[in-house]
Backbone as CSV, one residue per row, in Angstrom:
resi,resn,N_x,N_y,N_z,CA_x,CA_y,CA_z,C_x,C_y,C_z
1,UNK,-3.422,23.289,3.362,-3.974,22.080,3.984,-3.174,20.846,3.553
2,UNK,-3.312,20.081,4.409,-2.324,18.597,4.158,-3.244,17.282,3.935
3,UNK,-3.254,16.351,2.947,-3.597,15.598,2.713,-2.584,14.568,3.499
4,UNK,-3.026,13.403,4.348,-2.567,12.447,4.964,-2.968,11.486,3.797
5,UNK,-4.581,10.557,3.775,-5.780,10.083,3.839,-5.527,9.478,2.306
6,UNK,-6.784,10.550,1.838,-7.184,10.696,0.672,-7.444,12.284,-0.271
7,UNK,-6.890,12.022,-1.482,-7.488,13.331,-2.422,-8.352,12.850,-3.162
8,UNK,-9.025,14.054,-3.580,-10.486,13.690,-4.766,-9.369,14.343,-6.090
9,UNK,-9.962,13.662,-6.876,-9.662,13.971,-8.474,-9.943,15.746,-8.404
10,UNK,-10.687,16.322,-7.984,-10.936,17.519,-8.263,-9.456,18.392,-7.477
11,UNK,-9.242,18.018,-6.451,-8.659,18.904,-5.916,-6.786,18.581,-6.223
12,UNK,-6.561,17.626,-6.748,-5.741,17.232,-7.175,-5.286,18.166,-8.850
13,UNK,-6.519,18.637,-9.336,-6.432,18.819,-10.865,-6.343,20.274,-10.385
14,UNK,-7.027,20.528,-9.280,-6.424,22.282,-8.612,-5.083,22.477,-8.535
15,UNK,-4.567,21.304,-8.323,-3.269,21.476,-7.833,-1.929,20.937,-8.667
16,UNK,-2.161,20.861,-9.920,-1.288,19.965,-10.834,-0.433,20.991,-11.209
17,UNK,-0.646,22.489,-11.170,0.768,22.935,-10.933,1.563,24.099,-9.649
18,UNK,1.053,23.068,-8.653,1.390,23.847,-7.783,2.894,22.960,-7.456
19,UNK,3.802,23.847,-7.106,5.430,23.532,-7.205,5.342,22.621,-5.753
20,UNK,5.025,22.443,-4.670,5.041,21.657,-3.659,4.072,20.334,-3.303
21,UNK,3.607,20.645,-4.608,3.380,19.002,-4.623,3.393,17.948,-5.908
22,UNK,3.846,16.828,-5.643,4.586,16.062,-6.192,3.575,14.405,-6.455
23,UNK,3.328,14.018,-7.501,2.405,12.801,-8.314,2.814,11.439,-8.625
24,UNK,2.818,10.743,-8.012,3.308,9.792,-8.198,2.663,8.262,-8.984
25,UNK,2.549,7.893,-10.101,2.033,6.914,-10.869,2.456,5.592,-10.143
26,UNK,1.697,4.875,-10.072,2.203,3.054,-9.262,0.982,2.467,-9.851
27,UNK,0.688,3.184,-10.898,0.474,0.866,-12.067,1.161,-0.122,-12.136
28,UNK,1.086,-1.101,-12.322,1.472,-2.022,-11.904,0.357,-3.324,-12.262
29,UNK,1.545,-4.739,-12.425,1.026,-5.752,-12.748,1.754,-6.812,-11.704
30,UNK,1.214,-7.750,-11.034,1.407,-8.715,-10.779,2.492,-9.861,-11.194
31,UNK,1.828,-9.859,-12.560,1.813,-10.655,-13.772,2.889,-10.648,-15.068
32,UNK,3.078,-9.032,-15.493,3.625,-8.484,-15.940,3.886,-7.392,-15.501
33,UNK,5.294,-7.354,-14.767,6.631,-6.215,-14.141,6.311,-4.877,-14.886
34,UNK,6.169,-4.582,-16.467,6.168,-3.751,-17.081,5.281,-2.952,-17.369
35,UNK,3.901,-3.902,-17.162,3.261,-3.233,-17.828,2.197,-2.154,-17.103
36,UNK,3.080,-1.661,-15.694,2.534,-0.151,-15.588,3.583,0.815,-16.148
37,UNK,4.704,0.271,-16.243,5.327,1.883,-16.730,5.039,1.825,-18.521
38,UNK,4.897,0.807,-19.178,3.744,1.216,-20.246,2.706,1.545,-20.730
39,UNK,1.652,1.160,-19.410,0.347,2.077,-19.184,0.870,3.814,-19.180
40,UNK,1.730,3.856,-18.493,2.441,5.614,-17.955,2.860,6.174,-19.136
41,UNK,3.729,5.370,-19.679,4.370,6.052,-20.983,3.011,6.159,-22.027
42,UNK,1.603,6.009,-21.713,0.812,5.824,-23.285,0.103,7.021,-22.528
43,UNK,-0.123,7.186,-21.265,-0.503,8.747,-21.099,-1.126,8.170,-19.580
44,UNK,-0.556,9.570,-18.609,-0.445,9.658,-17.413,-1.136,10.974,-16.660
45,UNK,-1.230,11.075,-15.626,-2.111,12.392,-14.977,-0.609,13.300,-15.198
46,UNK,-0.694,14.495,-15.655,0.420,14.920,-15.948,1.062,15.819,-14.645
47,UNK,2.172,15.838,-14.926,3.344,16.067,-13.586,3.519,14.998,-12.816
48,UNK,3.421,14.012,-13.327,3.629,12.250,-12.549,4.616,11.858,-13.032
49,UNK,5.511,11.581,-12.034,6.510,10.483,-11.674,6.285,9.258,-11.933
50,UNK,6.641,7.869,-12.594,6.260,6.891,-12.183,7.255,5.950,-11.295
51,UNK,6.412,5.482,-10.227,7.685,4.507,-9.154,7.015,3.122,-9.622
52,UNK,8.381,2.857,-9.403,7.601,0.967,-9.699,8.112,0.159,-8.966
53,UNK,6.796,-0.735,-8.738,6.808,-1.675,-7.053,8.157,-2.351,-7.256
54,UNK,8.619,-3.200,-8.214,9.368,-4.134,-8.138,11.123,-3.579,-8.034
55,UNK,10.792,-2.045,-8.734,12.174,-1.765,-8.889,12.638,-0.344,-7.884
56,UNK,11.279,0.111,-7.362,11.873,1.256,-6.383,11.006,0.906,-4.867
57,UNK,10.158,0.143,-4.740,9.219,0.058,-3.643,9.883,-1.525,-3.197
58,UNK,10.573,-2.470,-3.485,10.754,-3.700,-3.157,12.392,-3.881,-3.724
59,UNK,13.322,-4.665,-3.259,14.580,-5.069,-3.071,13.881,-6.469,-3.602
60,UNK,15.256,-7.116,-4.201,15.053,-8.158,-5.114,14.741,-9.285,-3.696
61,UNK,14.097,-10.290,-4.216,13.733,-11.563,-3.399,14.769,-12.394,-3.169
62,UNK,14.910,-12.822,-2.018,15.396,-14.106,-1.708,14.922,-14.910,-1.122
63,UNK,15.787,-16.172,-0.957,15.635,-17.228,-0.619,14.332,-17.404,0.734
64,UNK,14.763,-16.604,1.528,14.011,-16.441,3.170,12.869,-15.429,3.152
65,UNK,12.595,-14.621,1.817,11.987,-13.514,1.514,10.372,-13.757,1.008
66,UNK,9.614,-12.430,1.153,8.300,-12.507,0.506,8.667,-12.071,-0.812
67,UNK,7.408,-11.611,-1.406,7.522,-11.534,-2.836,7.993,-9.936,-2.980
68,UNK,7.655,-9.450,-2.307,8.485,-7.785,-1.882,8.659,-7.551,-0.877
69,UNK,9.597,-7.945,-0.771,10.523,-7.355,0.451,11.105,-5.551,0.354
70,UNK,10.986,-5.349,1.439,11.659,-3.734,1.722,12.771,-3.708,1.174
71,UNK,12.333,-1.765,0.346,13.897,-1.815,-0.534,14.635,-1.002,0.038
72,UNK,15.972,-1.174,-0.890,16.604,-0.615,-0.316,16.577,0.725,0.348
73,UNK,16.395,1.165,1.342,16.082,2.928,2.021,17.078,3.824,1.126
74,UNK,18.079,3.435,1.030,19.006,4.596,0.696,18.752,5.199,-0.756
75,UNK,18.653,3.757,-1.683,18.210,3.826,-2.934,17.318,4.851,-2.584
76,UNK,15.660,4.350,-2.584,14.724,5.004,-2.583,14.753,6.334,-1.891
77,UNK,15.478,6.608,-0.783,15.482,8.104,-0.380,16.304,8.811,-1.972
78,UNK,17.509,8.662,-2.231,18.277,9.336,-3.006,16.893,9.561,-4.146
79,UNK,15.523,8.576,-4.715,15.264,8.613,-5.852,13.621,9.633,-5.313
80,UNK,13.605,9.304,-4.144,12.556,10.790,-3.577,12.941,11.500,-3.824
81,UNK,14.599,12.240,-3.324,15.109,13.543,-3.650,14.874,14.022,-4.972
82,UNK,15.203,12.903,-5.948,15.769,13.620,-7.456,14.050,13.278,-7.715
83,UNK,12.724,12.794,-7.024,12.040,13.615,-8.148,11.215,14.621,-7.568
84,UNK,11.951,14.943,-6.568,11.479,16.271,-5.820,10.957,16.432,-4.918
85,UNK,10.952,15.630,-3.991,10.092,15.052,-2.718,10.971,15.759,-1.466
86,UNK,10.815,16.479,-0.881,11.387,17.050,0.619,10.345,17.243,1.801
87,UNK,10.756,17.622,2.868,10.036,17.402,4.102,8.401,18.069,3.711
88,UNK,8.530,19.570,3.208,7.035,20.182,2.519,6.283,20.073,1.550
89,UNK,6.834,18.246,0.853,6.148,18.258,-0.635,4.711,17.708,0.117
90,UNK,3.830,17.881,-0.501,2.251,17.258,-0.421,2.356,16.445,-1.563
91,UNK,2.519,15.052,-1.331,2.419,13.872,-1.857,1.295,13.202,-2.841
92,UNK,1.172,12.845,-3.715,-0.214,11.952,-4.209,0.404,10.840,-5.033
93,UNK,-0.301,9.731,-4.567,-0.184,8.525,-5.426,-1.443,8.242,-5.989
94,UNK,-1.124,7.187,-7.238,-2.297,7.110,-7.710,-2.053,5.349,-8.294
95,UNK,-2.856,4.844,-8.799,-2.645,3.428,-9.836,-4.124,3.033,-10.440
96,UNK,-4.624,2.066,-11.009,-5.635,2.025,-11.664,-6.786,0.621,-10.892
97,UNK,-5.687,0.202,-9.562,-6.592,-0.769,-9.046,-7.392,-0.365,-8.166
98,UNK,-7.521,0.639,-7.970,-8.252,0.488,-6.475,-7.294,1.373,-5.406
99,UNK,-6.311,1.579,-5.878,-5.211,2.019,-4.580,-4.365,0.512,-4.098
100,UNK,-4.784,-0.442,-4.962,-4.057,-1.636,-4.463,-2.116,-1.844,-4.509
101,UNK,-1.882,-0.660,-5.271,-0.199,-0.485,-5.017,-0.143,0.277,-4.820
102,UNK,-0.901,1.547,-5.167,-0.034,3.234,-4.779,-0.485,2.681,-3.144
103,UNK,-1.242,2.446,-2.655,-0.323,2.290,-1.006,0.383,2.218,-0.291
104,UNK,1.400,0.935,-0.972,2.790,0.876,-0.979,3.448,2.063,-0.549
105,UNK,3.307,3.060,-1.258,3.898,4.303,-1.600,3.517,5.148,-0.274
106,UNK,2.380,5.370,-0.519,1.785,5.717,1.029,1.899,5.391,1.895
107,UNK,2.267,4.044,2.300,2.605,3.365,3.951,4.505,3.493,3.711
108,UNK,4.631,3.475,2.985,6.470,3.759,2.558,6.899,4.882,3.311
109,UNK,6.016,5.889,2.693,6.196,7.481,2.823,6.041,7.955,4.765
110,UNK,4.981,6.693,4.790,4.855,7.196,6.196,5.823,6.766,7.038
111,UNK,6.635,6.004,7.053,7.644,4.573,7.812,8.739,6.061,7.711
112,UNK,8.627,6.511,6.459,9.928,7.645,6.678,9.236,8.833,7.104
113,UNK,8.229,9.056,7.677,7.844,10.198,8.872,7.856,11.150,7.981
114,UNK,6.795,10.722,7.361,6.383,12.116,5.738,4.916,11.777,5.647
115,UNK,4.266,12.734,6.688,2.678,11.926,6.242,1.821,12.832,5.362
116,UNK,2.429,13.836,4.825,1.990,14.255,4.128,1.727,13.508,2.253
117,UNK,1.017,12.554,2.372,1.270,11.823,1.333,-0.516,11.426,1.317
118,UNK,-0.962,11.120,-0.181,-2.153,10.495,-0.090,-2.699,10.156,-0.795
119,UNK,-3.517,8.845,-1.219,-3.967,8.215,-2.043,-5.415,9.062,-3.031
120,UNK,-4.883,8.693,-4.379,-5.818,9.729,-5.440,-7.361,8.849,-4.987
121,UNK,-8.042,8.943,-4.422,-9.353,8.782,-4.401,-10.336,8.088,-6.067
122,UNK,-10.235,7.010,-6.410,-10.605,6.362,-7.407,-9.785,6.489,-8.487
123,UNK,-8.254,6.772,-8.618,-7.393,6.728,-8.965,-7.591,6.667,-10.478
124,UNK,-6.779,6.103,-11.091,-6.897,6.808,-12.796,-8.309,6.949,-13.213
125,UNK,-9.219,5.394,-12.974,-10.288,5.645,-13.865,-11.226,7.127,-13.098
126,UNK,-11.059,7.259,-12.329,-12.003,7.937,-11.755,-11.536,9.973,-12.406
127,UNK,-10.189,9.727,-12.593,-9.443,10.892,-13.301,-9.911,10.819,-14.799
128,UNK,-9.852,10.007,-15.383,-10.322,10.029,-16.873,-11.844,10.064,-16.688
129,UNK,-12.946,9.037,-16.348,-14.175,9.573,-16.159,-14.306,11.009,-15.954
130,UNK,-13.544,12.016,-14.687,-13.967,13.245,-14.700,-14.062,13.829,-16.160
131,UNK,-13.200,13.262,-17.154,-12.392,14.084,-18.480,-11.472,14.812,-18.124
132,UNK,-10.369,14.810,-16.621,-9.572,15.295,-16.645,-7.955,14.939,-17.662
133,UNK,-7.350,16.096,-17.621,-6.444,16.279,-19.097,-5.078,15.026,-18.374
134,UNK,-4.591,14.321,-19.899,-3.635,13.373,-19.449,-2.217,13.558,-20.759
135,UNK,-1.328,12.993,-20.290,-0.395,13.634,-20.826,1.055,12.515,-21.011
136,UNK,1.760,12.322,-21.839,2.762,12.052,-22.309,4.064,11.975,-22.029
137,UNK,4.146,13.693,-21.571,5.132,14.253,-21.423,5.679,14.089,-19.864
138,UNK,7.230,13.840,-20.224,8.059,14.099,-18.569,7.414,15.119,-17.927
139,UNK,7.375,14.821,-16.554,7.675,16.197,-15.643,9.409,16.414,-15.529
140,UNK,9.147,17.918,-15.560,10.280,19.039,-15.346,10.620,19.044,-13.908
141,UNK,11.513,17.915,-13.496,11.639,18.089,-11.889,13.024,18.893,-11.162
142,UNK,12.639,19.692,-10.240,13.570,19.955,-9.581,14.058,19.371,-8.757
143,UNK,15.174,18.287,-8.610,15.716,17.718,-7.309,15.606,18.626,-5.895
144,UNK,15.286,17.604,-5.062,15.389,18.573,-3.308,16.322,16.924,-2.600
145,UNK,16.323,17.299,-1.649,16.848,16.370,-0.404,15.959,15.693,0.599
146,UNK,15.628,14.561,0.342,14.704,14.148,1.196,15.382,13.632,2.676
147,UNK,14.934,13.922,3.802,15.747,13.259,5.066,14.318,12.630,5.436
148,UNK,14.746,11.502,6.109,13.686,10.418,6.458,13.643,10.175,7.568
149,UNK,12.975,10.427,8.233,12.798,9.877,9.852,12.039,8.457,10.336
150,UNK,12.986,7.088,9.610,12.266,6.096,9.659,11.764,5.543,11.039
151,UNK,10.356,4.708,10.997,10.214,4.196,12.213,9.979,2.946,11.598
152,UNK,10.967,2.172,12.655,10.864,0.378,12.223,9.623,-0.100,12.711
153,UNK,9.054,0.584,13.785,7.879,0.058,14.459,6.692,-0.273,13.978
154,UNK,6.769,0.057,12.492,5.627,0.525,11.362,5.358,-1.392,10.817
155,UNK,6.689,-2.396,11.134,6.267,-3.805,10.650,7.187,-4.478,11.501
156,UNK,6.628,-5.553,10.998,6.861,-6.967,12.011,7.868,-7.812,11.226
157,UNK,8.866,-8.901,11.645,9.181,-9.355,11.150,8.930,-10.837,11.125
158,UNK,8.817,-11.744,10.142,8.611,-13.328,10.820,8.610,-14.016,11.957
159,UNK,9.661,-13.607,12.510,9.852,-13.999,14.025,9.424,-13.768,14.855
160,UNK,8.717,-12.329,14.654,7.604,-12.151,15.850,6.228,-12.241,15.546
161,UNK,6.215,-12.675,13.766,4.320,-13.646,13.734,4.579,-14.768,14.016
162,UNK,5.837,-15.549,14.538,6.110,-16.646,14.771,5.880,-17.342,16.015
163,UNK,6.428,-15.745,16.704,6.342,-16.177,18.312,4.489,-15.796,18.655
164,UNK,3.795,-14.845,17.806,2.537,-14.411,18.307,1.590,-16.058,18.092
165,UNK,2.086,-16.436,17.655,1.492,-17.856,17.512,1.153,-18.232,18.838
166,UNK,1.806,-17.959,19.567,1.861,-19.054,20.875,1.381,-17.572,21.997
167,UNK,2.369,-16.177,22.032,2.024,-14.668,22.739,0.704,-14.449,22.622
168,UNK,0.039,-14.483,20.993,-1.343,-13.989,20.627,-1.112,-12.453,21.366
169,UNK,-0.356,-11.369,20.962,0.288,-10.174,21.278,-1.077,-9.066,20.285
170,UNK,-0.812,-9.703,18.770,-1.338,-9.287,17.826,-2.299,-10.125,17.273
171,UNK,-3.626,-9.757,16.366,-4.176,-9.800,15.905,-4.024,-9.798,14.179
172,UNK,-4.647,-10.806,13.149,-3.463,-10.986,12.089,-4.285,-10.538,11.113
173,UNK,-4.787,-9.465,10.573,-5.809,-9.236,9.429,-5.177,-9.201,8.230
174,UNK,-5.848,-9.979,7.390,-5.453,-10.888,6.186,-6.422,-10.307,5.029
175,UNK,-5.655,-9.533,3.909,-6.647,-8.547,3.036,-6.790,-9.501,1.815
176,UNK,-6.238,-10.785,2.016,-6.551,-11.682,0.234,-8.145,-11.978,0.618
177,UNK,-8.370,-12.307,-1.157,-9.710,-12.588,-0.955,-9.944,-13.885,-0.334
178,UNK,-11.332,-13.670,0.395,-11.781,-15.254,0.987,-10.961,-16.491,0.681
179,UNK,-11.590,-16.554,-0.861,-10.916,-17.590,-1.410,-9.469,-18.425,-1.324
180,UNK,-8.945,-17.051,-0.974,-6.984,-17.546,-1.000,-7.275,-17.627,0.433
181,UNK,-7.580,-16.784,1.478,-7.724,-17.009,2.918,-8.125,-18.381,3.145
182,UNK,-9.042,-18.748,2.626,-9.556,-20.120,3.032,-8.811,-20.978,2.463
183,UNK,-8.179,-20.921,1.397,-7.069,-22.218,1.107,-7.826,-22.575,-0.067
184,UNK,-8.750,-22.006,-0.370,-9.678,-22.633,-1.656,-9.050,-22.071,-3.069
185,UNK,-8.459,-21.411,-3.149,-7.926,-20.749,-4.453,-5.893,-19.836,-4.307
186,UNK,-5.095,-20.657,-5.177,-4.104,-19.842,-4.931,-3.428,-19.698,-6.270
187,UNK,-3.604,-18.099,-6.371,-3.138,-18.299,-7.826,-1.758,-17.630,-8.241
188,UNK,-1.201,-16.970,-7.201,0.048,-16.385,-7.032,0.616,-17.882,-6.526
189,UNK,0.858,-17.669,-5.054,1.838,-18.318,-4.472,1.829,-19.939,-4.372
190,UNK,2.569,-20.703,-3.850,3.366,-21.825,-3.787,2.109,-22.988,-3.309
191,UNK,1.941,-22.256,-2.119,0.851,-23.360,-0.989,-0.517,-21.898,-0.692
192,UNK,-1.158,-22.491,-0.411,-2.720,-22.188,-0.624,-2.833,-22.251,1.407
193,UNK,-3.470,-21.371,2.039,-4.382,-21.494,3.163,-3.852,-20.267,3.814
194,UNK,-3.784,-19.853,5.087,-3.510,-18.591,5.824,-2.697,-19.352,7.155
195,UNK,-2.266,-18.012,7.586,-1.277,-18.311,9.023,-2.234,-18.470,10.014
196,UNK,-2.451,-19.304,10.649,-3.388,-19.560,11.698,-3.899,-18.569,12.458
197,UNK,-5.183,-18.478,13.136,-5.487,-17.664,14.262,-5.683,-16.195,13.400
198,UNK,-5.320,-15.803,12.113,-5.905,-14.764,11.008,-7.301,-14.442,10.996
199,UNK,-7.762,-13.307,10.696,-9.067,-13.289,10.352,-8.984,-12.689,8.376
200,UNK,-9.961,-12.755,8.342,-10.006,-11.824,6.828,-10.480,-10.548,6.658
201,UNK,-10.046,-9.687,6.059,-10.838,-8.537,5.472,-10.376,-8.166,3.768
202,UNK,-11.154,-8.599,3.368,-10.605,-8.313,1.673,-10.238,-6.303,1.564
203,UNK,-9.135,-6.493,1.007,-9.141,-5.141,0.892,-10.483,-4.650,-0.199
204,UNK,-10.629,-5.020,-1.157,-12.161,-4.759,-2.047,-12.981,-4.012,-0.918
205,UNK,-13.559,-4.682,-0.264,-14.424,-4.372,1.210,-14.448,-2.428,1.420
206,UNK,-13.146,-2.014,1.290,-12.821,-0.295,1.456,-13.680,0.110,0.737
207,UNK,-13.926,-0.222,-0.589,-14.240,0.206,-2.071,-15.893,0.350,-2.043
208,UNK,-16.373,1.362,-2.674,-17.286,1.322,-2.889,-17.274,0.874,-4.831
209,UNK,-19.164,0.781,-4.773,-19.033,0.299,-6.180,-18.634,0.883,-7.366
210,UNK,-18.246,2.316,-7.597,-17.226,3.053,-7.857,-16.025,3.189,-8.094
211,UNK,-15.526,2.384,-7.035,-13.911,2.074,-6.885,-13.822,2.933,-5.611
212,UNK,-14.399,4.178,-5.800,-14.172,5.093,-4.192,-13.867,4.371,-2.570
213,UNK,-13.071,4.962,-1.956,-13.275,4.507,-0.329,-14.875,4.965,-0.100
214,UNK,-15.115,3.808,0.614,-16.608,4.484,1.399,-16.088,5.354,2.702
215,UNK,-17.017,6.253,2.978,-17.095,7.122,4.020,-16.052,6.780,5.831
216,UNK,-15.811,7.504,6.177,-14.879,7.202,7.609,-15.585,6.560,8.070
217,UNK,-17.188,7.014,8.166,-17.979,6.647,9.413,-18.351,4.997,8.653
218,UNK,-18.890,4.637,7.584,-18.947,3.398,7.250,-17.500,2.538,7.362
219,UNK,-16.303,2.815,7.172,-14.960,2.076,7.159,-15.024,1.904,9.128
220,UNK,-15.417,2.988,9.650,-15.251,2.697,10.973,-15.962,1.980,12.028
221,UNK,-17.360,1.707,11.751,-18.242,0.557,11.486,-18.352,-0.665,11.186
222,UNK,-17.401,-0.721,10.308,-17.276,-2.192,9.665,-15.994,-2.303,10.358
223,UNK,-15.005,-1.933,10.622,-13.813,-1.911,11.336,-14.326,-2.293,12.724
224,UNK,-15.371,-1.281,13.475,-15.415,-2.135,14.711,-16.073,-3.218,15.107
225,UNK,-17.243,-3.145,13.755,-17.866,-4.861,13.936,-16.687,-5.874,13.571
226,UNK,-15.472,-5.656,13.350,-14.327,-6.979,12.818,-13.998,-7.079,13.912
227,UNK,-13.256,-5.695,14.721,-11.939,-6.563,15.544,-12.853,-6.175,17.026
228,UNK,-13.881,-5.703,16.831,-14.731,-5.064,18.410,-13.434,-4.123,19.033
229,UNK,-13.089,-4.826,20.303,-12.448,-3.795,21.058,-10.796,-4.110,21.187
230,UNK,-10.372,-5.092,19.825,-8.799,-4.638,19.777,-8.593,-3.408,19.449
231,UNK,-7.310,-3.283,20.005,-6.612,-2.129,19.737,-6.148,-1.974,18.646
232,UNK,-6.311,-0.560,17.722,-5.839,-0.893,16.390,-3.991,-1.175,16.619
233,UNK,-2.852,-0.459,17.673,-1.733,-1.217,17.708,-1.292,-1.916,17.782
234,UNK,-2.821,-3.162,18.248,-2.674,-4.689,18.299,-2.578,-5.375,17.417
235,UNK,-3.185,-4.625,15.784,-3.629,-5.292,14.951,-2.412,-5.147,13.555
236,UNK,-1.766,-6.093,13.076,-0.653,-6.715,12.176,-1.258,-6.771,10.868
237,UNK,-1.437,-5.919,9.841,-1.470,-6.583,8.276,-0.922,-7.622,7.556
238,UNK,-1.237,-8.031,6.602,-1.017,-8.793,5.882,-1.547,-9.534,4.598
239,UNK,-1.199,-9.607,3.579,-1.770,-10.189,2.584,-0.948,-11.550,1.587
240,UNK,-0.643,-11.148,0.407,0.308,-12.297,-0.254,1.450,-11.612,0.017
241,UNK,1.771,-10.497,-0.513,3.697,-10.087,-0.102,3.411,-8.614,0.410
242,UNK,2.624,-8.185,1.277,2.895,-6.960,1.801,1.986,-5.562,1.115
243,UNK,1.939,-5.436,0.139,1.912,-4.732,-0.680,0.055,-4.062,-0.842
244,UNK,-1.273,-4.968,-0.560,-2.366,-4.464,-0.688,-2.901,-4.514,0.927
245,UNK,-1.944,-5.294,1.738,-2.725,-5.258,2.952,-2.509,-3.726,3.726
246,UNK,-1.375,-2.866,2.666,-1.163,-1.272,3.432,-2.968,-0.797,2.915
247,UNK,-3.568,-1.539,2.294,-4.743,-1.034,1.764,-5.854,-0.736,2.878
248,UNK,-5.652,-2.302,3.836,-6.483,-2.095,5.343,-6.102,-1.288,6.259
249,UNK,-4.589,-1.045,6.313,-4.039,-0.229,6.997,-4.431,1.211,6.362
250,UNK,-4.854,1.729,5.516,-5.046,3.381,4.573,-6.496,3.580,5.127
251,UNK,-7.738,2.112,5.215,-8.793,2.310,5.277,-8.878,2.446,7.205
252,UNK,-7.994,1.916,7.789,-7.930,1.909,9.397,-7.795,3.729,9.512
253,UNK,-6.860,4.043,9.393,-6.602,5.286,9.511,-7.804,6.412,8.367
254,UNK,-8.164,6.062,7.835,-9.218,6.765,7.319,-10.669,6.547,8.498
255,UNK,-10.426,5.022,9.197,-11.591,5.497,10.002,-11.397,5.598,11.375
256,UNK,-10.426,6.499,11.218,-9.503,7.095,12.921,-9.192,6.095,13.480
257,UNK,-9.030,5.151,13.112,-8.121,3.803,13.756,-6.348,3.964,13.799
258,UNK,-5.692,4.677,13.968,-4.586,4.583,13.609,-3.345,3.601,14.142
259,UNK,-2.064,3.577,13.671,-0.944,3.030,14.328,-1.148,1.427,14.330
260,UNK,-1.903,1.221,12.903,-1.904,-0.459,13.127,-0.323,-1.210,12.030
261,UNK,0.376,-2.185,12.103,1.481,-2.525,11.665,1.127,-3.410,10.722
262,UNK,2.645,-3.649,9.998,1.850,-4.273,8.864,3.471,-5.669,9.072
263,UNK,2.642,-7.066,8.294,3.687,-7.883,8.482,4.177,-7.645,7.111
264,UNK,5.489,-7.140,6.670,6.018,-6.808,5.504,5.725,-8.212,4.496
265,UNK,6.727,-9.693,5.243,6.838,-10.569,4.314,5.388,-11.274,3.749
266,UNK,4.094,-11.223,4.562,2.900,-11.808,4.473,3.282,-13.182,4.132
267,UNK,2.162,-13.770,3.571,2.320,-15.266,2.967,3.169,-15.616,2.553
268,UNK,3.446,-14.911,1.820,4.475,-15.700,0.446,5.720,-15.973,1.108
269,UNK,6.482,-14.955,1.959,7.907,-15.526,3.536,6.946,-16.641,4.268
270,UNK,5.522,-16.257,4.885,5.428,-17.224,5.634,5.903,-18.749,5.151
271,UNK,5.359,-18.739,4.260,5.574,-20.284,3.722,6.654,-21.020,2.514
272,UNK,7.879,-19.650,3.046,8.911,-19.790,2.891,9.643,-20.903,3.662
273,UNK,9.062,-21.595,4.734,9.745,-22.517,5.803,8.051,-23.580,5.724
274,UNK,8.446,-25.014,5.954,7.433,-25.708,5.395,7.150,-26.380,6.943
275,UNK,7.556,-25.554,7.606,7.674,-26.006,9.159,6.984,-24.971,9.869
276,UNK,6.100,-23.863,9.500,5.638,-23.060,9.463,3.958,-23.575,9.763
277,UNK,3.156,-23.179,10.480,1.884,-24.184,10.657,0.765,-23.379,9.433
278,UNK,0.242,-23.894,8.891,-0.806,-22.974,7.733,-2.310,-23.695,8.452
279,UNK,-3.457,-22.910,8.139,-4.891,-22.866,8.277,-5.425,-23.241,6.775
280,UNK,-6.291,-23.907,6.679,-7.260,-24.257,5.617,-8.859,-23.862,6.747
281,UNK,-10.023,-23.761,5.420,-11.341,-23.629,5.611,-11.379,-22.741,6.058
């Protein structure tokens, strides 16, 4: 069976040594660059890889750029291969927020036409609560060859949330909390408010009080009381740099919504240009 979606901690710990599938750690800090692969190194779900947003999931920033920008493909294919990732691996990511970066990984995986990939279902804490076993030690990887069948169609680039301004083509769902949406709180980026004509959905919202995704049929519910009868291909992600709004996009497709896009640069490119129109309230 193939995990797209989501895995549960249980069936994951079935499978920790099965040779075709492959674990991937994405802790991660905001704040501090390091301090998930030092969470990893003090003990990890064992047979985990760790990828890290800034240095294998994102290409350095520039000038015209969000805060993660798309990395380099070639890099990152060559570093799938060597930790063992090929067309039949069954994928799992995991991190300790919520799924708020191993997504990344997951909407990555899918852009290169590998959907066999899927988010650990309440992710570390929910692995240590079970008392499942954690570990220290490298995985023993066998390199394979990953070939990627990218589809660009998977994001948008500035220029065309630029022109939807005026087209209204797409629909702009915005996963920061209220607070940063409304312009009332910005504690990352530069300028404070949202790209006009946005709505909100906090990624939190997926989560139950657990940390768990709630159910398809509740994500799909609350999904159609948001956008009613857009089309989910109508509908564009986005958050501060890309990176948690794949979170609305994981919970769309968990509630059979599929094929919605994501705007890679989010906020932080938008308001890279001060000529750019922003929303407050």
């Amino acid at each position: 069976m193939a995990y797209t979606t989501l895995v549960s901690t249980e069936t994951l710990h079935q499978n920790l040594q099965n040779p075709n599938w492959v674990i991937f750690d994405c802790r991660s800090s905001l704040v501090d660059h390091q301090a998930g692969l030092l969470a990893f190194q003090a003990g990890h779900i064992p047979e985990a890889r760790y990828c890290h947003l800034e240095d294998n999931l994102s290409s350095p920033i520039t000038d015209d750029s969000g805060r993660h920008p798309l990395p380099d493909f070639d890099k990152l294919v060559t570093s799938l291969g060597n930790w063992g990732v090929d067309k039949d691996t069954q994928v799992v990511v995991y991190d300790d927020a919520g799924g708020a970066y191993a997504v990344r990984l997951w909407w990555q995986l899918r852009t290169f036409g590998h959907f066999n990939v899927a988010v650990l279902d309440g992710g570390f804490q929910q692995w240590e609560k079970g008392g499942k076993p954690l570990s220290r030690t490298l995985a023993e990887i066998t390199p394979k060859t990953f070939i990627p069948n990218t589809d660009t169609t998977q994001w948008l680039p500035t220029e065309i949330i630029e022109q939807n301004l005026s087209d209204k083509k797409y629909t702009l769902l915005d996963a920061r909390t209220p607070e940063r949406f409304r312009g009332e709180a910005e504690p990352i980026d530069r300028v404070a408010g949202r790209i006009p004509n946005s709505i909100n959905r906090a990624f939190q919202l997926n989560l139950n009080e657990e940390g768990l995704f709630l159910s398809a049929q509740e994500l799909r519910q609350q999904y159609d009381e948001l956008l009613g009868d857009i089309a989910p291909q109508d509908i564009v992600h986005l958050c501060g740099s890309g990176v948690t709004a794949c979170h609305n996009t994981l919970a769309m497709e968990i509630a059979g919504l599929p094929d919605s896009k994501l705007y890679i640069g989010s906020w932080s490119e938008w308001i890279r240009d001060d000529k750019r129109p922003i929303a407050t309230g």
